[in-house]
PyMOL Python script that loads the backbone (N, CA, C, O; Angstrom):
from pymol import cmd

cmd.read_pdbstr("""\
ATOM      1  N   UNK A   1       3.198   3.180  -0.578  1.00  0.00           N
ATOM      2  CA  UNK A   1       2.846   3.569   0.772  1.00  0.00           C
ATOM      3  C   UNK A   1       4.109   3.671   1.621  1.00  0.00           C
ATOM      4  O   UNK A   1       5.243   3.298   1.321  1.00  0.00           O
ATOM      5  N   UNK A   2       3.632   4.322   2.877  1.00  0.00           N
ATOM      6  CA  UNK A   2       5.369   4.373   3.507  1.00  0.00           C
ATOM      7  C   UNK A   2       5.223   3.137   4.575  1.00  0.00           C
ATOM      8  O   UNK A   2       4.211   2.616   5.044  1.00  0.00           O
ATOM      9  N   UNK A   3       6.723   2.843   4.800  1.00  0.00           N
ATOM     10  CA  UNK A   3       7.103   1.740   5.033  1.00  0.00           C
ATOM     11  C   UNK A   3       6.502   1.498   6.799  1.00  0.00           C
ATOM     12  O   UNK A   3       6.258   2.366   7.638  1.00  0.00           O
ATOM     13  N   UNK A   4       6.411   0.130   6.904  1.00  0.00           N
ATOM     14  CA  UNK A   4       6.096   0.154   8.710  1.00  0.00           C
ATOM     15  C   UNK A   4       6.599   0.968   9.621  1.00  0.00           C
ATOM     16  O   UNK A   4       6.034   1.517  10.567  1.00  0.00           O
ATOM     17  N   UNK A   5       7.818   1.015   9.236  1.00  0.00           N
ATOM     18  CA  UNK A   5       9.155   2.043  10.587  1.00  0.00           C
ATOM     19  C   UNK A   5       8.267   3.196  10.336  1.00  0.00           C
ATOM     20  O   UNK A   5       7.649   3.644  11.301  1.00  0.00           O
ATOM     21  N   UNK A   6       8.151   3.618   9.432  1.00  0.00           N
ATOM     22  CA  UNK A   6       7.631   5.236   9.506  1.00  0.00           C
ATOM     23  C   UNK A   6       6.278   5.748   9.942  1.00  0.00           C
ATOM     24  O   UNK A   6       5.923   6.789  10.494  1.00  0.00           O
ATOM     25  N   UNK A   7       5.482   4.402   9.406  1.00  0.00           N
ATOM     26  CA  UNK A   7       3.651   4.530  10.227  1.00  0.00           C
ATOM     27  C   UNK A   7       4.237   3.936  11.544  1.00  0.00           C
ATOM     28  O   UNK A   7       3.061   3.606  11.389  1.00  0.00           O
ATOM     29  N   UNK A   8       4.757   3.503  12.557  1.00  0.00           N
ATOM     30  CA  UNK A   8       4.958   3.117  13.578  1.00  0.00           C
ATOM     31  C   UNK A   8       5.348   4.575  14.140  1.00  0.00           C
ATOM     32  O   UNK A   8       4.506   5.130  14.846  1.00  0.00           O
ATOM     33  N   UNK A   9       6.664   5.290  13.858  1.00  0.00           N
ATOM     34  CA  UNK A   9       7.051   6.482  13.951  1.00  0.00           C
ATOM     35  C   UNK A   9       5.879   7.847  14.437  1.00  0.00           C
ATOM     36  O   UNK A   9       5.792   8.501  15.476  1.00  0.00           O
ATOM     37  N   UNK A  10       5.145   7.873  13.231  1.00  0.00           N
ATOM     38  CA  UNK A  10       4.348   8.419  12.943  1.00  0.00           C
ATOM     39  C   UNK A  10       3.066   8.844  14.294  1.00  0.00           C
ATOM     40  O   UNK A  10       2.687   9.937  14.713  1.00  0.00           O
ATOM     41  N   UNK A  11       2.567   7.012  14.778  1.00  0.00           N
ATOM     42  CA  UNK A  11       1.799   6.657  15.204  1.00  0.00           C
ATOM     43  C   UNK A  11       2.026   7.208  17.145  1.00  0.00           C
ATOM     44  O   UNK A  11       1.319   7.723  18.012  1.00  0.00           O
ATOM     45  N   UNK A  12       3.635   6.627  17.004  1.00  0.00           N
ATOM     46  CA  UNK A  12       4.380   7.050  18.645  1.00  0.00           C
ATOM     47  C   UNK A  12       4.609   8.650  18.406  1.00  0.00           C
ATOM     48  O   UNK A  12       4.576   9.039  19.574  1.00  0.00           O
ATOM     49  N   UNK A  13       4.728   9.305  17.959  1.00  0.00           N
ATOM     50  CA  UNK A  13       4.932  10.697  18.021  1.00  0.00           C
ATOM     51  C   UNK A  13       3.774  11.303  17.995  1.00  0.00           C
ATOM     52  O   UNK A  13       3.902  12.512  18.189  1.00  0.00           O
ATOM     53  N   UNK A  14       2.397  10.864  17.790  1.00  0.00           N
ATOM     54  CA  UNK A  14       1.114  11.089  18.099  1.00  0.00           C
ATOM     55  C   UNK A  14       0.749  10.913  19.126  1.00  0.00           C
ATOM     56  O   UNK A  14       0.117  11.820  19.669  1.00  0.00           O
ATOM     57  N   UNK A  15       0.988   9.683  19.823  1.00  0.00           N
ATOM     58  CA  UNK A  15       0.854   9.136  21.553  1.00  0.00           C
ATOM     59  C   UNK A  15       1.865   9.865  22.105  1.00  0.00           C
ATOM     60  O   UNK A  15       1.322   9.790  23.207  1.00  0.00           O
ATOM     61  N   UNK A  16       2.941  10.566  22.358  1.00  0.00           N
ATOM     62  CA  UNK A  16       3.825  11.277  22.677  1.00  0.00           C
ATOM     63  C   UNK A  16       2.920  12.333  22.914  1.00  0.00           C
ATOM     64  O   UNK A  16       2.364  12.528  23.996  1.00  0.00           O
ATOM     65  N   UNK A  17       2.747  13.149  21.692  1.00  0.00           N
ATOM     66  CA  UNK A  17       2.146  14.384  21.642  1.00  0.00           C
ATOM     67  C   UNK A  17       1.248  14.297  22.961  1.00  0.00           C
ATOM     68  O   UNK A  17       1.561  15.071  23.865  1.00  0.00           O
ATOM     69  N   UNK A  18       0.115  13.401  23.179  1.00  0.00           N
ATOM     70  CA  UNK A  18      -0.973  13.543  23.571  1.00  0.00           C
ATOM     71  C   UNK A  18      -0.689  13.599  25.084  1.00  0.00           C
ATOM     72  O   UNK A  18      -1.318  14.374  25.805  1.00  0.00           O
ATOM     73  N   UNK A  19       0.416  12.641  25.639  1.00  0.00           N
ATOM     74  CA  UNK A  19       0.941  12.406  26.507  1.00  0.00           C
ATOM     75  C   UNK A  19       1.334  13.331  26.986  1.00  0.00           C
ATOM     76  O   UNK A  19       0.560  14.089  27.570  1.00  0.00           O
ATOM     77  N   UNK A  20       2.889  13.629  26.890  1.00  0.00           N
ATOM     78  CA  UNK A  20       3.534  14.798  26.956  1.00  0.00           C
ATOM     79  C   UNK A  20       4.153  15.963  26.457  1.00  0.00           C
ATOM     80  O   UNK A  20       4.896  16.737  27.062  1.00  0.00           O
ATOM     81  N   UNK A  21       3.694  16.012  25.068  1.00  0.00           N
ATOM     82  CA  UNK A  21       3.981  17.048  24.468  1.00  0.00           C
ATOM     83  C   UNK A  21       5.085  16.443  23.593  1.00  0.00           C
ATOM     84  O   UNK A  21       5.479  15.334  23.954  1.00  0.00           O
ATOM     85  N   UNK A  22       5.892  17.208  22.041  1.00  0.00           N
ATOM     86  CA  UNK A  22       6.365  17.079  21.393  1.00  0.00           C
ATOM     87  C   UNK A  22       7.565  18.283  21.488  1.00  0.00           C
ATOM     88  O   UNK A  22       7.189  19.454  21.429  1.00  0.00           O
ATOM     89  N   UNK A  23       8.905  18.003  21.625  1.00  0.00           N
ATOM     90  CA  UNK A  23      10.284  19.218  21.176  1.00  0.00           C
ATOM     91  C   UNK A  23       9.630  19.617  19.768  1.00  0.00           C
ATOM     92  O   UNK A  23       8.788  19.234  18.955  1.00  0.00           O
ATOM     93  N   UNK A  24      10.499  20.566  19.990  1.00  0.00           N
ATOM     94  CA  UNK A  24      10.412  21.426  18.487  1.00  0.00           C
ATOM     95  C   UNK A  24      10.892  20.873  17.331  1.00  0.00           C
ATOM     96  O   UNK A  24      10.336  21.264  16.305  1.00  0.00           O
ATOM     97  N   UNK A  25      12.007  19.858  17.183  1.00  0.00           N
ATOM     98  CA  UNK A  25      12.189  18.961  16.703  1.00  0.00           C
ATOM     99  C   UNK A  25      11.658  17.755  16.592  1.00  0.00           C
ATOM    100  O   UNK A  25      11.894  17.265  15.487  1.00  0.00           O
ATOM    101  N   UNK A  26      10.837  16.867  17.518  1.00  0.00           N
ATOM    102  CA  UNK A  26       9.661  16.059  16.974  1.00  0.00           C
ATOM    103  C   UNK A  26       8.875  16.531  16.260  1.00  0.00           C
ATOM    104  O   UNK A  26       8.360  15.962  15.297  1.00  0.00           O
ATOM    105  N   UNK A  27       8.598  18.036  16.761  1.00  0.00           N
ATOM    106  CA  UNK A  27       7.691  18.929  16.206  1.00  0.00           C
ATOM    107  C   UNK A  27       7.522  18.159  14.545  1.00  0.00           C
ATOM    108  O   UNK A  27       6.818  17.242  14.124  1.00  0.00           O
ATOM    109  N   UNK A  28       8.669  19.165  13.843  1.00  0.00           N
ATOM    110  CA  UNK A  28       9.413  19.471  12.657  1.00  0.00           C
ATOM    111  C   UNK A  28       9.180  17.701  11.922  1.00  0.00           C
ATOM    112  O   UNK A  28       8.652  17.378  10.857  1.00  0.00           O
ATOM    113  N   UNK A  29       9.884  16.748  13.118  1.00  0.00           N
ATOM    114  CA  UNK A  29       9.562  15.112  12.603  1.00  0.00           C
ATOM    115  C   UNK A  29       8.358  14.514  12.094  1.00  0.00           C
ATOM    116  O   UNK A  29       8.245  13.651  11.224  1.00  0.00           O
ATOM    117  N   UNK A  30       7.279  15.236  12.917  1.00  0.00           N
ATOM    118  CA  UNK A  30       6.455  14.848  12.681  1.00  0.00           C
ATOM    119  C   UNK A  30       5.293  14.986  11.772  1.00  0.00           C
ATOM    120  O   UNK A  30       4.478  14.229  11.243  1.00  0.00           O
ATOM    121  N   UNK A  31       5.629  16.696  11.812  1.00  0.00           N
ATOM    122  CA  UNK A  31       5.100  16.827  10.245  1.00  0.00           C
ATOM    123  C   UNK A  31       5.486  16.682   9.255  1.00  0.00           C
ATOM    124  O   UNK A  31       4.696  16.799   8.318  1.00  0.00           O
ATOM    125  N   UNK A  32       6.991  16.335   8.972  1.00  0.00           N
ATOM    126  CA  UNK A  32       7.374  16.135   7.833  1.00  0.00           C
ATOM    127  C   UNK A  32       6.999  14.670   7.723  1.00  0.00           C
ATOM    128  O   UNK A  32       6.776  14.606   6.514  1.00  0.00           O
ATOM    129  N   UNK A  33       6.856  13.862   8.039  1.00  0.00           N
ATOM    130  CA  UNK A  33       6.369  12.275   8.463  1.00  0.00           C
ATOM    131  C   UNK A  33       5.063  12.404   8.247  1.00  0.00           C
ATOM    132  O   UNK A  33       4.726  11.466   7.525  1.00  0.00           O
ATOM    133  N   UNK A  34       4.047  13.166   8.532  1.00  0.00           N
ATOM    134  CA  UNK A  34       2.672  13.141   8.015  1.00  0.00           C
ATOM    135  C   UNK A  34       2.639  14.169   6.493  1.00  0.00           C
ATOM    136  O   UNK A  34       1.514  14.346   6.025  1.00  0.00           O
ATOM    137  N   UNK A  35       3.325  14.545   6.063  1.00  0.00           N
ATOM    138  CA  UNK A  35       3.570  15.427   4.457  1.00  0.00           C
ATOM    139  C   UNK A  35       3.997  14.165   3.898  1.00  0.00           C
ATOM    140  O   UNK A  35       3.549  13.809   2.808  1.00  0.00           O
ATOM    141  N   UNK A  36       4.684  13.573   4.433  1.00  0.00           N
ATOM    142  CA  UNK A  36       5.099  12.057   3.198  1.00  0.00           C
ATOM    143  C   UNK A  36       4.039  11.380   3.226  1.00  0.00           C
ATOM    144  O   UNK A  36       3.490  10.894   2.238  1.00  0.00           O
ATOM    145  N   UNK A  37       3.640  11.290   4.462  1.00  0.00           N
ATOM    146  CA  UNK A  37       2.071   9.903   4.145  1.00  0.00           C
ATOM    147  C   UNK A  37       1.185  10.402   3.247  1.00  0.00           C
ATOM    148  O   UNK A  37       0.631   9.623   2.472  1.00  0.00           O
ATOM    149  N   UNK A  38       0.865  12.016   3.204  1.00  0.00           N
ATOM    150  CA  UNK A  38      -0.029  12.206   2.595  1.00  0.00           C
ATOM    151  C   UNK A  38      -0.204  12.139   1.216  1.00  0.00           C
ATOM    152  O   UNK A  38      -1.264  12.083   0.594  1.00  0.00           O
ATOM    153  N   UNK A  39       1.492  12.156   0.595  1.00  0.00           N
ATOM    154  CA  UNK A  39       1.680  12.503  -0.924  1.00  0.00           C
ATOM    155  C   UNK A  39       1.611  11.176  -1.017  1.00  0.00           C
ATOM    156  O   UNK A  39       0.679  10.898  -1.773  1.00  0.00           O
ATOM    157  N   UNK A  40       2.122  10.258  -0.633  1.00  0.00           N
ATOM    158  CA  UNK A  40       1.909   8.732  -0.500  1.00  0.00           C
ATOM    159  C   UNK A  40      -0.066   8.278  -0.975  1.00  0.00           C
ATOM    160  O   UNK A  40      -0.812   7.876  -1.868  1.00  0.00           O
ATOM    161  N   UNK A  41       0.003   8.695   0.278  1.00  0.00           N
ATOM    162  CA  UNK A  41      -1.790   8.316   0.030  1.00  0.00           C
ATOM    163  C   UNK A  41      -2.560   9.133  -0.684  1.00  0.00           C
ATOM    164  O   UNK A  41      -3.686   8.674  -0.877  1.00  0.00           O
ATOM    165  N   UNK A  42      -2.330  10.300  -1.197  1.00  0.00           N
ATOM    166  CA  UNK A  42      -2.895  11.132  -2.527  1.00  0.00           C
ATOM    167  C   UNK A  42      -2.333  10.196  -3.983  1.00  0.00           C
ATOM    168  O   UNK A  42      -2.992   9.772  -4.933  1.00  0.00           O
ATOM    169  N   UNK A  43      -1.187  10.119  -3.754  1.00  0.00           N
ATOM    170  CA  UNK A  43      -0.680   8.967  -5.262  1.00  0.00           C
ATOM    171  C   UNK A  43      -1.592   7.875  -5.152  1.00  0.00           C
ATOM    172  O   UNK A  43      -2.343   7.630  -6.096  1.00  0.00           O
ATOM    173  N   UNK A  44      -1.613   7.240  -4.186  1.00  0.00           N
ATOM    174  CA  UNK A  44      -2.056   5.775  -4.168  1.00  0.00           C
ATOM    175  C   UNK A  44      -3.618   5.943  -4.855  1.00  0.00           C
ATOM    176  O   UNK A  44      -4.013   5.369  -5.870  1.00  0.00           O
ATOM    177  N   UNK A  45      -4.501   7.044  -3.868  1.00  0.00           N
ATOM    178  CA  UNK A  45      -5.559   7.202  -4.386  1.00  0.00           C
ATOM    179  C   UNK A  45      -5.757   7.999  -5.405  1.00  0.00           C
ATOM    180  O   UNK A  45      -6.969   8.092  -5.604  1.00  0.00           O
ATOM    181  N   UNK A  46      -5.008   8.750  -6.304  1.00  0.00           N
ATOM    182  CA  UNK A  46      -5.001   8.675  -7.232  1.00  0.00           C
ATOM    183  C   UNK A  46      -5.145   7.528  -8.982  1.00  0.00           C
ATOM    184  O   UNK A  46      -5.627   7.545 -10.115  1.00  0.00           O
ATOM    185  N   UNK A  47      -4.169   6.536  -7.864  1.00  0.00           N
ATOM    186  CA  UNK A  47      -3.768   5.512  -9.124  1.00  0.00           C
ATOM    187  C   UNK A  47      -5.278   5.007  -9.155  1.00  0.00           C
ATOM    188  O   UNK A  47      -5.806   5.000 -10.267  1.00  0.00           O
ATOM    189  N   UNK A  48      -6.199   4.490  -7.829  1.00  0.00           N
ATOM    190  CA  UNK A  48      -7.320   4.128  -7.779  1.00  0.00           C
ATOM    191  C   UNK A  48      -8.333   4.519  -8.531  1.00  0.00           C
ATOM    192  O   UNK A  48      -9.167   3.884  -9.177  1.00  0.00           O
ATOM    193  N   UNK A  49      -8.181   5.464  -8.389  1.00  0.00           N
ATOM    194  CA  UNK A  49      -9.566   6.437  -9.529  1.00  0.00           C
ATOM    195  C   UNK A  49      -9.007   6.181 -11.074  1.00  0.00           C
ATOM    196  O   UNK A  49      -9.915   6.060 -11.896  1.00  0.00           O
ATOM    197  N   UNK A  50      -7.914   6.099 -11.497  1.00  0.00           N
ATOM    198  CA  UNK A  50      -7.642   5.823 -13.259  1.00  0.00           C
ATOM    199  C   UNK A  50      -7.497   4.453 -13.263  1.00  0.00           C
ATOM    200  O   UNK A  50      -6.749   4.096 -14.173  1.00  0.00           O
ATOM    201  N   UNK A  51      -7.966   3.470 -12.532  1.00  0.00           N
ATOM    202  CA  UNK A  51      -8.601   2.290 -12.797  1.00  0.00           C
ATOM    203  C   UNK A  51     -10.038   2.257 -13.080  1.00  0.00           C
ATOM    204  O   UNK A  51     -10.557   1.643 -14.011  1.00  0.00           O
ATOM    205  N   UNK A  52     -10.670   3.006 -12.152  1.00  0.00           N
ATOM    206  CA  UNK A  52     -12.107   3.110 -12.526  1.00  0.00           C
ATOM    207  C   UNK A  52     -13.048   3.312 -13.801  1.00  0.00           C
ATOM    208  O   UNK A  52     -12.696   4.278 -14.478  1.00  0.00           O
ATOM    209  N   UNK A  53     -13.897   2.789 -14.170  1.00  0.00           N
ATOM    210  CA  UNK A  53     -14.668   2.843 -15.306  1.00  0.00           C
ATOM    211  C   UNK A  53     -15.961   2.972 -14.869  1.00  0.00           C
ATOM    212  O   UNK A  53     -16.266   1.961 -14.236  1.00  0.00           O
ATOM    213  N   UNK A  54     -17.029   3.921 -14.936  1.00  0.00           N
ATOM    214  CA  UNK A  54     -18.047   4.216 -14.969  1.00  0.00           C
ATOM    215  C   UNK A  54     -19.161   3.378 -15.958  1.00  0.00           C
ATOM    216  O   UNK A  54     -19.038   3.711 -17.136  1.00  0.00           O
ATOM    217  N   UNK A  55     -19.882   2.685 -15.791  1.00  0.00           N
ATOM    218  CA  UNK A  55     -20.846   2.595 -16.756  1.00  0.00           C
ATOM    219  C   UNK A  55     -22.277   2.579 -16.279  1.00  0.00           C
ATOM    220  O   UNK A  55     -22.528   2.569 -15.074  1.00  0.00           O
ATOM    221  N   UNK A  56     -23.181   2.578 -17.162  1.00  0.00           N
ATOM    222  CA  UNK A  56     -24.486   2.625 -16.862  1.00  0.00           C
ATOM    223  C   UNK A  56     -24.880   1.282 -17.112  1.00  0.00           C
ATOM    224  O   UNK A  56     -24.185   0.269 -17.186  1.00  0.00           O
ATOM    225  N   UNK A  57     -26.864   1.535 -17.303  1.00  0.00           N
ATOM    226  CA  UNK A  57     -27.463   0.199 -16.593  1.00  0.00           C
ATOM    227  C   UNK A  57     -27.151  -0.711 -17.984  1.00  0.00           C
ATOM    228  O   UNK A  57     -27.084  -1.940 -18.023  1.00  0.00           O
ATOM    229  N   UNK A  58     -26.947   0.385 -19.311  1.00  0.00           N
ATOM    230  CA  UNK A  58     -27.096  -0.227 -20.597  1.00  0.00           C
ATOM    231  C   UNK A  58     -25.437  -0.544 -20.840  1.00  0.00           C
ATOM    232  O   UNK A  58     -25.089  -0.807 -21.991  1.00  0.00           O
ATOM    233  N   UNK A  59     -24.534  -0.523 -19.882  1.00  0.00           N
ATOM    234  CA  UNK A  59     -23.480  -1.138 -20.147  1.00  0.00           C
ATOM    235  C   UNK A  59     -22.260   0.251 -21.028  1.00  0.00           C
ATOM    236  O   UNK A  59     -21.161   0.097 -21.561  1.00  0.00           O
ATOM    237  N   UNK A  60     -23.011   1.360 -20.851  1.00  0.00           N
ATOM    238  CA  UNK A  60     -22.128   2.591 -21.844  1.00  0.00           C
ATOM    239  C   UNK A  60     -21.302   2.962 -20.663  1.00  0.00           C
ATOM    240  O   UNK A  60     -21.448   2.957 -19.440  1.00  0.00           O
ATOM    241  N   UNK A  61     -20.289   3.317 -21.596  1.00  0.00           N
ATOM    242  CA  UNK A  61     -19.320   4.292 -20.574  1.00  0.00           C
ATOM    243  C   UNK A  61     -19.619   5.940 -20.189  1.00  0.00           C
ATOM    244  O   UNK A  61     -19.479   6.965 -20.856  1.00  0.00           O
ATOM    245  N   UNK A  62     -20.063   5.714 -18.899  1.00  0.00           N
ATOM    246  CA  UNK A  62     -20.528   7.254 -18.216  1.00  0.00           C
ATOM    247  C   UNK A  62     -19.051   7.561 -17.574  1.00  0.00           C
ATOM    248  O   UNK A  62     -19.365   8.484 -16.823  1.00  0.00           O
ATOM    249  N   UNK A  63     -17.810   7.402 -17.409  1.00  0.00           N
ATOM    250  CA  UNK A  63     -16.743   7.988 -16.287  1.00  0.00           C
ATOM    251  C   UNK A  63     -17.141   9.421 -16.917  1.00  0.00           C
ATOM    252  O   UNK A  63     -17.517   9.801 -18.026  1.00  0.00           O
ATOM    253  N   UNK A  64     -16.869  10.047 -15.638  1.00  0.00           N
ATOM    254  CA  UNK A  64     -16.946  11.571 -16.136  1.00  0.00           C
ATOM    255  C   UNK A  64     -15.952  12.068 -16.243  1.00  0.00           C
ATOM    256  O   UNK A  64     -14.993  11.629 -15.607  1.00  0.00           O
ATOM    257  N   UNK A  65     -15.786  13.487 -17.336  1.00  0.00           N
ATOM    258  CA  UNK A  65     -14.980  13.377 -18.130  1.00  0.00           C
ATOM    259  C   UNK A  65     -13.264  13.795 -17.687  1.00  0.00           C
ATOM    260  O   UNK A  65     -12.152  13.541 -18.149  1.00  0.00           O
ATOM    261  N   UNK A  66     -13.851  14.618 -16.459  1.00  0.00           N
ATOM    262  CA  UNK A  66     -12.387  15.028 -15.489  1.00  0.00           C
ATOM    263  C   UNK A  66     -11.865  14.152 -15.287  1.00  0.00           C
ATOM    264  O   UNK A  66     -10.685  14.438 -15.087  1.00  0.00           O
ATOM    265  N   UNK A  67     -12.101  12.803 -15.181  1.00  0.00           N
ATOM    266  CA  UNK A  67     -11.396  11.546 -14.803  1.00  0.00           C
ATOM    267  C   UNK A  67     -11.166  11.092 -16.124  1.00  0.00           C
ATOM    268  O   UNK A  67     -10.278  10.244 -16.207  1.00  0.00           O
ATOM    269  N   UNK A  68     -11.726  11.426 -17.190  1.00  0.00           N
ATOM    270  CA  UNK A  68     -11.199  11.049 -18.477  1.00  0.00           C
ATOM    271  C   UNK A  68      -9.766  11.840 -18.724  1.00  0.00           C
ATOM    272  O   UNK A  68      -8.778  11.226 -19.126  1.00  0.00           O
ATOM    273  N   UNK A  69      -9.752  12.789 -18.538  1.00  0.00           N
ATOM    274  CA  UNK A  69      -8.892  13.615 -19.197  1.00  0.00           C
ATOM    275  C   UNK A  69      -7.610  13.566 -18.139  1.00  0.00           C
ATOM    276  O   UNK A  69      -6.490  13.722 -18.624  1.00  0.00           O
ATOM    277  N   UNK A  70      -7.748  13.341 -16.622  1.00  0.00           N
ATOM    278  CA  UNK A  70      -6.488  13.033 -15.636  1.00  0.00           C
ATOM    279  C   UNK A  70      -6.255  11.952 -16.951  1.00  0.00           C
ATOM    280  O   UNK A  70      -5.649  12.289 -17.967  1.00  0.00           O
ATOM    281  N   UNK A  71      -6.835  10.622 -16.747  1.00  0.00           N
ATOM    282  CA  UNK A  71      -6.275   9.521 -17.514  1.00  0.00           C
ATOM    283  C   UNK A  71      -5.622   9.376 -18.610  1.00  0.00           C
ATOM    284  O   UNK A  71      -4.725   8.563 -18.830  1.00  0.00           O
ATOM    285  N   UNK A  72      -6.307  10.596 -19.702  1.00  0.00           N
ATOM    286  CA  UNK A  72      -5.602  10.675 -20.801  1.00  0.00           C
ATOM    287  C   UNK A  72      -4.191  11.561 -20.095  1.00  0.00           C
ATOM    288  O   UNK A  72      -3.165  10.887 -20.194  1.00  0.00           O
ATOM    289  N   UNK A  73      -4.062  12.411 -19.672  1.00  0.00           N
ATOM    290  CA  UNK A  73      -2.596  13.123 -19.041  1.00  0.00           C
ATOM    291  C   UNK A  73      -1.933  12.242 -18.718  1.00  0.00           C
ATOM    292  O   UNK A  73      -0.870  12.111 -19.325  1.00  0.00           O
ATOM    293  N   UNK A  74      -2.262  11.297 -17.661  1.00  0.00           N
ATOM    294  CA  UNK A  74      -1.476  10.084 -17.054  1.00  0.00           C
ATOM    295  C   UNK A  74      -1.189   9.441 -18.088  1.00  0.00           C
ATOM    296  O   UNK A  74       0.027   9.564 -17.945  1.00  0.00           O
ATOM    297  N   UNK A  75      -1.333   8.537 -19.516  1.00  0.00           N
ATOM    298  CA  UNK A  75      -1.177   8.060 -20.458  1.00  0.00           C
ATOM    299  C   UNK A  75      -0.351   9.061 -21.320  1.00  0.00           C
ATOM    300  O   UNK A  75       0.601   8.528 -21.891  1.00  0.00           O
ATOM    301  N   UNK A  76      -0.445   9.860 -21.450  1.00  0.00           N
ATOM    302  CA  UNK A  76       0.884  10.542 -22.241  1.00  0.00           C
ATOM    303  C   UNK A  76       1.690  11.325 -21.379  1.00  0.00           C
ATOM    304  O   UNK A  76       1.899  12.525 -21.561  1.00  0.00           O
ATOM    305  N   UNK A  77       2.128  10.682 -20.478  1.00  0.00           N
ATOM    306  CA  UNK A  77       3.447  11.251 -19.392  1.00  0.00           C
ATOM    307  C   UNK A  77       4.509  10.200 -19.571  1.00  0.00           C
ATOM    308  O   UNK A  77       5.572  10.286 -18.956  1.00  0.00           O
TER     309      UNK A  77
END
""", "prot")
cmd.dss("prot")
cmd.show_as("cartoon", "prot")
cmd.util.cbc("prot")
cmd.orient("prot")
């Protein structure tokens, strides 16, 4: 995840915005600052889902199979 300084960053250049507006250069800051959180929090929730295991009431493995096959990719990388 990204570090405090940068969700703090992030957070004041949003209250800025709303306030008084953003330079063209906060501009530029600020989306590049929300493009990192996002690849951040797409990885993270990524890793979440290839922990997951599906099963049913009889205890079988139902994960479906798109999440099988990310997992197997992720395992031979």
């Amino acid at each position: 995840m990204l570090s405090k300084d940068k969700l703090n960053r992030i957070n004041a250049l949003a209250k800025k915005a709303k306030r008084e507006g953003l330079t063209p250069e906060e501009k530029r800051e600020q989306n590049a600052l929300r493009a990192e959180y996002l690849l951040a929090f797409r990885a993270q929730f990524r890793e979440q889902l290839h922990a997951i295991k599906v099963v049913d009431m009889e205890g079988r493995d139902v994960t479906p199979l798109k999440l099988k096959q990310s997992k197997e990719r992720r395992k031979n990388h």
